[in-house]
N, CA, C and O atoms as a Tripos MOL2 file, in Angstrom:
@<TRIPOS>MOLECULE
protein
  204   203    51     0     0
PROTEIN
NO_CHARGES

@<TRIPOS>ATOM
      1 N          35.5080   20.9410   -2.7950 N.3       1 UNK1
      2 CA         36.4800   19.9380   -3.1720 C.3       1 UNK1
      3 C          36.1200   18.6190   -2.4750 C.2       1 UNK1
      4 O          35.8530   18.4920   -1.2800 O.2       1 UNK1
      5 N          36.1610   17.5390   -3.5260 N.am      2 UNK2
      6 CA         36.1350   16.3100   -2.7270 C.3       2 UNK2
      7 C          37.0900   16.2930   -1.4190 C.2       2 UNK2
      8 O          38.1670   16.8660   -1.2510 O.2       2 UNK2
      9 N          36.3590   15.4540   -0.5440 N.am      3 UNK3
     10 CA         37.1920   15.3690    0.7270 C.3       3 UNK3
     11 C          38.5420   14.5260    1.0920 C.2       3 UNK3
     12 O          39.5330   14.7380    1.7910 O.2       3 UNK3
     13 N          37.9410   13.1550    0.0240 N.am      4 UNK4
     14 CA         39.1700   12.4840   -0.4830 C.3       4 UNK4
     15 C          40.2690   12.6410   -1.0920 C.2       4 UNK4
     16 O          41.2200   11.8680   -0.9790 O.2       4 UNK4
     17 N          40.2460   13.8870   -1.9600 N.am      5 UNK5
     18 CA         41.0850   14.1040   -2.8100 C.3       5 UNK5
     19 C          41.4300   15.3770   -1.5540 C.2       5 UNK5
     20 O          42.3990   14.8810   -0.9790 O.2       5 UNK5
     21 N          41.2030   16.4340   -1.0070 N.am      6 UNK6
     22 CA         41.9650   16.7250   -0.0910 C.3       6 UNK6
     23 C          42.7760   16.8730    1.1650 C.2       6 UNK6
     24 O          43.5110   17.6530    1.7690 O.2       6 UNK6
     25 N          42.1490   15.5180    1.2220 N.am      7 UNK7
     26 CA         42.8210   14.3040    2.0390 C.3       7 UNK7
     27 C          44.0200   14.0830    1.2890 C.2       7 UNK7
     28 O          45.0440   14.3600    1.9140 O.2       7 UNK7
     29 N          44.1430   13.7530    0.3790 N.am      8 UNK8
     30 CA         45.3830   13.6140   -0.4630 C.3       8 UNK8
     31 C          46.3040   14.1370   -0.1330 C.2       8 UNK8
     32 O          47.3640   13.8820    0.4390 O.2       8 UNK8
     33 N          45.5020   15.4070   -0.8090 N.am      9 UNK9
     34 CA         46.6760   16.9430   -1.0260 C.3       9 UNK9
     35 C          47.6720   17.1260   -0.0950 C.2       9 UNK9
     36 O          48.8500   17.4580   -0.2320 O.2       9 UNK9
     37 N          46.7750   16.7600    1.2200 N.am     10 UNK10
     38 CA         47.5760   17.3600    2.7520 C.3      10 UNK10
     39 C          48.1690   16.3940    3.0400 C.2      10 UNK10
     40 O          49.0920   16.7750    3.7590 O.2      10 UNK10
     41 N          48.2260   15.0040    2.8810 N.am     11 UNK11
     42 CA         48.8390   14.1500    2.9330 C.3      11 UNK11
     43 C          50.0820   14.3070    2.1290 C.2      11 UNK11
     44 O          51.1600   14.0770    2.6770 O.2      11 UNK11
     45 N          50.0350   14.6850    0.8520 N.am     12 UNK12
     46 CA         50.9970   14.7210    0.2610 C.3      12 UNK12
     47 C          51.7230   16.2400    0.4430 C.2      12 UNK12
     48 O          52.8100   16.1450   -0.1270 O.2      12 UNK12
     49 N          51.6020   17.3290    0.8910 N.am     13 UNK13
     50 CA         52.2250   18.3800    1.1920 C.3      13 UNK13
     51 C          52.4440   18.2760    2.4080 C.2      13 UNK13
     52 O          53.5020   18.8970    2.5180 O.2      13 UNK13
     53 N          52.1390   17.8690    3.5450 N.am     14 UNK14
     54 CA         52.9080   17.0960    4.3780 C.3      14 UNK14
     55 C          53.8710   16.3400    4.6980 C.2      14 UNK14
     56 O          54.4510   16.3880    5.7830 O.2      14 UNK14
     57 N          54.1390   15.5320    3.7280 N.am     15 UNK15
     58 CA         55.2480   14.4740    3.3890 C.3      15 UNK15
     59 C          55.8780   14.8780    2.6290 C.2      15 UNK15
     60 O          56.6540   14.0010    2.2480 O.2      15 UNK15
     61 N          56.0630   16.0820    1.9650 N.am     16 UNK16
     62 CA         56.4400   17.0840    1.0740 C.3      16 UNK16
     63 C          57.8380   17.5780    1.9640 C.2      16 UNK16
     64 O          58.9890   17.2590    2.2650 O.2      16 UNK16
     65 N          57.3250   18.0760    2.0440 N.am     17 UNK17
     66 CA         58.1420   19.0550    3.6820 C.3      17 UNK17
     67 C          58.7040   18.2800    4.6900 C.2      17 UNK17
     68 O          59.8100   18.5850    5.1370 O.2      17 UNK17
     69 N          58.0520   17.2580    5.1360 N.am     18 UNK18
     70 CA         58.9450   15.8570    6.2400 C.3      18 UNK18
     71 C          60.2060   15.9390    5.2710 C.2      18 UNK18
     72 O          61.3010   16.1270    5.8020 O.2      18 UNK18
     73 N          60.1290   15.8070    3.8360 N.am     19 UNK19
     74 CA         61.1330   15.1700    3.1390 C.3      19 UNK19
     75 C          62.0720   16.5170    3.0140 C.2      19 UNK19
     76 O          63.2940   16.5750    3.1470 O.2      19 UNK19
     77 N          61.3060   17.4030    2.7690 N.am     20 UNK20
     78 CA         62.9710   18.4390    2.8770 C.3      20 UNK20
     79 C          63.4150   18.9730    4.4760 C.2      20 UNK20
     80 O          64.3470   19.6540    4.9060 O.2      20 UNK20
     81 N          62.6700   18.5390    4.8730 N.am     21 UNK21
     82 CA         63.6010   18.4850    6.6230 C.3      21 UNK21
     83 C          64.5860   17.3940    6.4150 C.2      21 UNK21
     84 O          65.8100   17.4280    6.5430 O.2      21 UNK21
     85 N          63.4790   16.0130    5.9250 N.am     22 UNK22
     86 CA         64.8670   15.2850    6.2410 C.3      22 UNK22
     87 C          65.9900   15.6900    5.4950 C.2      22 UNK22
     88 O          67.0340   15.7280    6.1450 O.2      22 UNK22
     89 N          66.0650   16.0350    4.1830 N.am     23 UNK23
     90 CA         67.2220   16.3830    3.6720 C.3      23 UNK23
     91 C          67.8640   17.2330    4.1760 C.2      23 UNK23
     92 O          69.0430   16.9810    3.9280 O.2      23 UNK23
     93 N          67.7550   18.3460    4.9060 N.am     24 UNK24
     94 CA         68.5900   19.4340    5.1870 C.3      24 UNK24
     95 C          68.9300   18.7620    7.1140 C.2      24 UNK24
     96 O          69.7410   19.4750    7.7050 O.2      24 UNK24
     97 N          68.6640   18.1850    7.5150 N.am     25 UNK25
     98 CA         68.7030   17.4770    8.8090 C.3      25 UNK25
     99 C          67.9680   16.1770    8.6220 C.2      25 UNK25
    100 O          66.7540   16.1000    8.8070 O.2      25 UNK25
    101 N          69.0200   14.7340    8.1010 N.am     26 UNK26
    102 CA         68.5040   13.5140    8.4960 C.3      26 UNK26
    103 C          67.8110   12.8420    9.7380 C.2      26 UNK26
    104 O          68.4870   12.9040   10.7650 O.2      26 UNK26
    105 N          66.8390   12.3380    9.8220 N.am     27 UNK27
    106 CA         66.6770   12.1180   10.9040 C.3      27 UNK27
    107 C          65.6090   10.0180   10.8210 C.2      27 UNK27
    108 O          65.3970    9.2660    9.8700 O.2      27 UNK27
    109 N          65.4090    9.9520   11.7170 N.am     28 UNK28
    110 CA         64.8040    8.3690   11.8600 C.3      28 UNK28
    111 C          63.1010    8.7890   11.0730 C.2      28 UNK28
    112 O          62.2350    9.6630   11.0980 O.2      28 UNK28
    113 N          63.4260    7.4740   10.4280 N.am     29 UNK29
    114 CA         62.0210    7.6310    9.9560 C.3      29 UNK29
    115 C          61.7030    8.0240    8.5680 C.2      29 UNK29
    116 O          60.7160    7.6010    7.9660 O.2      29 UNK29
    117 N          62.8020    9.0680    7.9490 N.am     30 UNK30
    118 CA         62.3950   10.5160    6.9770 C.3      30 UNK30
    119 C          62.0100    9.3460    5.7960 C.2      30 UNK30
    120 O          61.0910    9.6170    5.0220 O.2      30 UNK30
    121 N          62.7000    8.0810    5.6680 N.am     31 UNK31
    122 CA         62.0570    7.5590    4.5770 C.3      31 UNK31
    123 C          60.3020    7.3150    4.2560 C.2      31 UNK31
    124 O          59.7840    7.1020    3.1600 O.2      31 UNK31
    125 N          59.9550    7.3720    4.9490 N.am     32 UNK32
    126 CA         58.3760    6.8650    5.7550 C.3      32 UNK32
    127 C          57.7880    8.3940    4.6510 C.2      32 UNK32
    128 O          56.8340    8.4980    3.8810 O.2      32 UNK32
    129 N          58.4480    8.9890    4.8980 N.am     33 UNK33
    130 CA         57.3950   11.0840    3.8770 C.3      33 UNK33
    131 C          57.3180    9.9540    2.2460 C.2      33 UNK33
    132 O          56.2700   10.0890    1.6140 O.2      33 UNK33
    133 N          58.3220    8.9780    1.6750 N.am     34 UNK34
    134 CA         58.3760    8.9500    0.5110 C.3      34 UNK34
    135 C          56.9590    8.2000    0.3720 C.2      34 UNK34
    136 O          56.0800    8.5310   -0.4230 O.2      34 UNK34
    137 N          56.8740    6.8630    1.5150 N.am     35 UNK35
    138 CA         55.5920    6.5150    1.2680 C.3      35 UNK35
    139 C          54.4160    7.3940    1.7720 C.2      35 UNK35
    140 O          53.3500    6.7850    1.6880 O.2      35 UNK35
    141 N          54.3140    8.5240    2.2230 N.am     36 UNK36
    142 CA         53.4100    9.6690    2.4740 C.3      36 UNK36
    143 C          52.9260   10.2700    1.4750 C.2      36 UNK36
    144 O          51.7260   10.4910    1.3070 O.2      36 UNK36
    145 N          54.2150   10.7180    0.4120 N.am     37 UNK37
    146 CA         53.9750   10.9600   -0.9710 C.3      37 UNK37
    147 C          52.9160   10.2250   -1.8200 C.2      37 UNK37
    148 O          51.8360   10.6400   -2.2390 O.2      37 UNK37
    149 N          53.5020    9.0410   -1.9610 N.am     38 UNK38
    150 CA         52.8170    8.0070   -2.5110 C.3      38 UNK38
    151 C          51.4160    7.9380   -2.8960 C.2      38 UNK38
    152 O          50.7270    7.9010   -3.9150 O.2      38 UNK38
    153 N          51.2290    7.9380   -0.8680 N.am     39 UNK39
    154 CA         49.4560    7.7110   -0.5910 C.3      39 UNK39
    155 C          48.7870    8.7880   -1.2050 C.2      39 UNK39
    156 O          47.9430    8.7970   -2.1010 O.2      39 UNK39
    157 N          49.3920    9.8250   -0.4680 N.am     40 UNK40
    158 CA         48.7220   11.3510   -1.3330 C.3      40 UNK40
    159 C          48.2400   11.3490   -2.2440 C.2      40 UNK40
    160 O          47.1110   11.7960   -2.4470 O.2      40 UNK40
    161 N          49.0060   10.8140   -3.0880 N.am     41 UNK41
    162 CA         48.6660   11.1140   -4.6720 C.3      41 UNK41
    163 C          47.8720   10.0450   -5.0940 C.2      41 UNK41
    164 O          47.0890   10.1830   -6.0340 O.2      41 UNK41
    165 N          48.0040    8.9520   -4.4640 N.am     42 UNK42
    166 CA         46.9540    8.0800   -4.5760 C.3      42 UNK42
    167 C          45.8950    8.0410   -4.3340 C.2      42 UNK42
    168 O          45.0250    7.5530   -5.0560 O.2      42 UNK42
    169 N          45.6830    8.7210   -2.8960 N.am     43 UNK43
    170 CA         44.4050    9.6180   -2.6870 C.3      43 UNK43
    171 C          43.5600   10.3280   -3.7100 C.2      43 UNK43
    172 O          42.4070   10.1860   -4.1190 O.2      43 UNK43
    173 N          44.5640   11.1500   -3.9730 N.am     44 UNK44
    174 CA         43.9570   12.4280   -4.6750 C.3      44 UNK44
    175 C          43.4600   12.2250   -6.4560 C.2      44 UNK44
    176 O          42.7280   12.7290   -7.3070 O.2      44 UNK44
    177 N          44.4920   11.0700   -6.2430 N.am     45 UNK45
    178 CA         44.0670   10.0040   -7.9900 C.3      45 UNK45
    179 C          42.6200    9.4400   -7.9380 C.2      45 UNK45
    180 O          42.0820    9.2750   -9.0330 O.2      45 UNK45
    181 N          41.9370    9.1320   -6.8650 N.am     46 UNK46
    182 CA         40.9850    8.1850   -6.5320 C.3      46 UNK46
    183 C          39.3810    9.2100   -7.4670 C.2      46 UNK46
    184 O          39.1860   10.3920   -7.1830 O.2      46 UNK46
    185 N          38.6330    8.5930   -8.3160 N.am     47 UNK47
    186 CA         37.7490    8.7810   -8.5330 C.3      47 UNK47
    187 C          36.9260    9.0560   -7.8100 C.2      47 UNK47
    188 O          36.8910    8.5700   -6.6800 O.2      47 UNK47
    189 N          35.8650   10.0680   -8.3330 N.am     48 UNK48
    190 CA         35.0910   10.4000   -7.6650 C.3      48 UNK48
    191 C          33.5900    9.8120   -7.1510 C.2      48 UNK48
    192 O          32.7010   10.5990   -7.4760 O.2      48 UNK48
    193 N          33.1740    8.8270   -6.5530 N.am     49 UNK49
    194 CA         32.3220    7.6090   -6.2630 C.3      49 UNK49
    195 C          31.9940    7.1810   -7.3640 C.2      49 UNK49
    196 O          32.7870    6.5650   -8.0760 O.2      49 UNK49
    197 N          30.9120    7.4000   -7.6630 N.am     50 UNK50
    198 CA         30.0020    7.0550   -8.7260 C.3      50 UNK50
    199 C          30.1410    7.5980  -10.3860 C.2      50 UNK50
    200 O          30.2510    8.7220  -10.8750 O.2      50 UNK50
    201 N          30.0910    6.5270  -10.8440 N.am     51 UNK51
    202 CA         29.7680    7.1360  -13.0950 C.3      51 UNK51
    203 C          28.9560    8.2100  -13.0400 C.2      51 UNK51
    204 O          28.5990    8.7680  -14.0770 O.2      51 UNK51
@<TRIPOS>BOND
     1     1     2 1
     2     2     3 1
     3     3     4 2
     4     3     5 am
     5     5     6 1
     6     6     7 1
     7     7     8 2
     8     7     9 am
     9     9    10 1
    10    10    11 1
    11    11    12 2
    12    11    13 am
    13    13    14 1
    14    14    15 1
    15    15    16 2
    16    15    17 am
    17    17    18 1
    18    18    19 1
    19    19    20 2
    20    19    21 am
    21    21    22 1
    22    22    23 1
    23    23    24 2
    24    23    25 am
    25    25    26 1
    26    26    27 1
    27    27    28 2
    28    27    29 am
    29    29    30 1
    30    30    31 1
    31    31    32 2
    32    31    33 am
    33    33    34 1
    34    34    35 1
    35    35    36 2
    36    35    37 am
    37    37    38 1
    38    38    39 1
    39    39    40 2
    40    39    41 am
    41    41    42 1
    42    42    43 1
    43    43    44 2
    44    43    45 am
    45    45    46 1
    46    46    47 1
    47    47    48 2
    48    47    49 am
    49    49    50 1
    50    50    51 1
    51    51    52 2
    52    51    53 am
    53    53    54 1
    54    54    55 1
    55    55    56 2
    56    55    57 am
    57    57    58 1
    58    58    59 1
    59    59    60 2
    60    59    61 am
    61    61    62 1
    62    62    63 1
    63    63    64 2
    64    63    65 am
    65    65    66 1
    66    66    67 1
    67    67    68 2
    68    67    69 am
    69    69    70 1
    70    70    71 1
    71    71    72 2
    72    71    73 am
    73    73    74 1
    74    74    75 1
    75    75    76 2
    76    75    77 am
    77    77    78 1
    78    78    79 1
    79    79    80 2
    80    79    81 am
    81    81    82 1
    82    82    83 1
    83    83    84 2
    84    83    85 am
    85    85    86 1
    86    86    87 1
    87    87    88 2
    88    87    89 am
    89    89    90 1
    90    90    91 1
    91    91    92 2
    92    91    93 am
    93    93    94 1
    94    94    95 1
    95    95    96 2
    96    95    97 am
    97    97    98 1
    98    98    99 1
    99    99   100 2
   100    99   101 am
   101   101   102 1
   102   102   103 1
   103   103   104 2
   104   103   105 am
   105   105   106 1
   106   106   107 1
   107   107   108 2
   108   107   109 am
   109   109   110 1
   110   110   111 1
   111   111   112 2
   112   111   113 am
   113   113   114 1
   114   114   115 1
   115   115   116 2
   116   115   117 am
   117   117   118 1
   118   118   119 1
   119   119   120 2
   120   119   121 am
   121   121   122 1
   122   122   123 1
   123   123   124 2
   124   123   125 am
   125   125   126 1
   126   126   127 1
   127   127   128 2
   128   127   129 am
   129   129   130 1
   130   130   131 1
   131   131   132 2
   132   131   133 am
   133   133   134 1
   134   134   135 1
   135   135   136 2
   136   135   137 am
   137   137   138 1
   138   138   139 1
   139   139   140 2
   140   139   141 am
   141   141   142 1
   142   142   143 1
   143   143   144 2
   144   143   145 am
   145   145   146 1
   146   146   147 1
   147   147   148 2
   148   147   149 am
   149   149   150 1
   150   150   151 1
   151   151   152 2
   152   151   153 am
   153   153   154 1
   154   154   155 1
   155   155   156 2
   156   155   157 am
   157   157   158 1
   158   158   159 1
   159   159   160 2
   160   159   161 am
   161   161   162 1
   162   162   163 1
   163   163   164 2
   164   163   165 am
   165   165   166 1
   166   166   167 1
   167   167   168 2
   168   167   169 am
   169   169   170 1
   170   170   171 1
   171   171   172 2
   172   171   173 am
   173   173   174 1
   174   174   175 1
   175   175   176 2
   176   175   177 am
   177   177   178 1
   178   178   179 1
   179   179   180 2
   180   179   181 am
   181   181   182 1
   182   182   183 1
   183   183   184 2
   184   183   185 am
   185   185   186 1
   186   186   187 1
   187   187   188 2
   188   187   189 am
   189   189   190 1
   190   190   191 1
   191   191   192 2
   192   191   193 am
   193   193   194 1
   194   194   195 1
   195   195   196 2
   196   195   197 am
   197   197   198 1
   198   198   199 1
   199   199   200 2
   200   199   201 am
   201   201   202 1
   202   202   203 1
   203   203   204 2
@<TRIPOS>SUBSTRUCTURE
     1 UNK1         2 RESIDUE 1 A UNK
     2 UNK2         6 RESIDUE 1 A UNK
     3 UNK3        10 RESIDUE 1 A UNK
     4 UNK4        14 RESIDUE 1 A UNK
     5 UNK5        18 RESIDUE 1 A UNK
     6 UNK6        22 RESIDUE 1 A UNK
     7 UNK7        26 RESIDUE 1 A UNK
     8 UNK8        30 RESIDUE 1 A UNK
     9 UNK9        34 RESIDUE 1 A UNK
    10 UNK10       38 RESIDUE 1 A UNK
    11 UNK11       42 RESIDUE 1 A UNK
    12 UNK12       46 RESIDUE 1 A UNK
    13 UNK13       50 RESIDUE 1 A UNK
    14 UNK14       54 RESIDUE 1 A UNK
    15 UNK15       58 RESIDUE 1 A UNK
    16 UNK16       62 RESIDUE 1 A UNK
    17 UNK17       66 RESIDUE 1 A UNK
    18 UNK18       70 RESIDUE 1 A UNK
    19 UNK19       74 RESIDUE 1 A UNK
    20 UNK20       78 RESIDUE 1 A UNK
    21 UNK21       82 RESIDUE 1 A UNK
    22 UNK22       86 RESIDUE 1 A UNK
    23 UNK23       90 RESIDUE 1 A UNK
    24 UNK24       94 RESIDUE 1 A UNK
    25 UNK25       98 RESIDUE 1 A UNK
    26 UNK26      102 RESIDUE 1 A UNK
    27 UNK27      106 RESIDUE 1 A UNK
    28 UNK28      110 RESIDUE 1 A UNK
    29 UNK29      114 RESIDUE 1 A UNK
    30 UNK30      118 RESIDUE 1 A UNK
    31 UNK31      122 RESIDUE 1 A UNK
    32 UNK32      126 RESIDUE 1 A UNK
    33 UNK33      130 RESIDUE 1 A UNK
    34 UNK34      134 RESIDUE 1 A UNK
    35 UNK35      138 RESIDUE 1 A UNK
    36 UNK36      142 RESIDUE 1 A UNK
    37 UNK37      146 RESIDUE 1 A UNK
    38 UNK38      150 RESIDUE 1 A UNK
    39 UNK39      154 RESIDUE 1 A UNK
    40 UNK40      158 RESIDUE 1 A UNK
    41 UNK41      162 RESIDUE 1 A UNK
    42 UNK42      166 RESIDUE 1 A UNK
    43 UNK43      170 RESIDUE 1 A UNK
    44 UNK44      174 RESIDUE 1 A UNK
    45 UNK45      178 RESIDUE 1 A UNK
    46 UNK46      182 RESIDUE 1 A UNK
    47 UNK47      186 RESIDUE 1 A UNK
    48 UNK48      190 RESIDUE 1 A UNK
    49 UNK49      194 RESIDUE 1 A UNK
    50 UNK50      198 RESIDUE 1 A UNK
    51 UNK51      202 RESIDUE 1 A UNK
């Protein structure tokens, strides 16, 4: 697997889970997983170098 794209993944299943902590216990910060989400998938969107 590209490294970038599972860079993503864990980025985004990481911030996955921040976010249902925060929901079940709010805490400082929990908005910060939504832009975690974000990157993830932006990551994992990213082409693979070269045509």
């Amino acid at each position: 697997m590209h490294r970038l794209r599972a860079l993503g993944l864990a980025i985004t299943l990481l911030a996955l889970a921040g976010y249902a902590v925060g929901v079940a216990t709010p805490y400082p910060g929990r908005a910060l997983t939504v832009t975690g989400v974000m990157a993830g998938i932006a990551l994992a969107a990213l082409p693979r170098g070269r045509p």
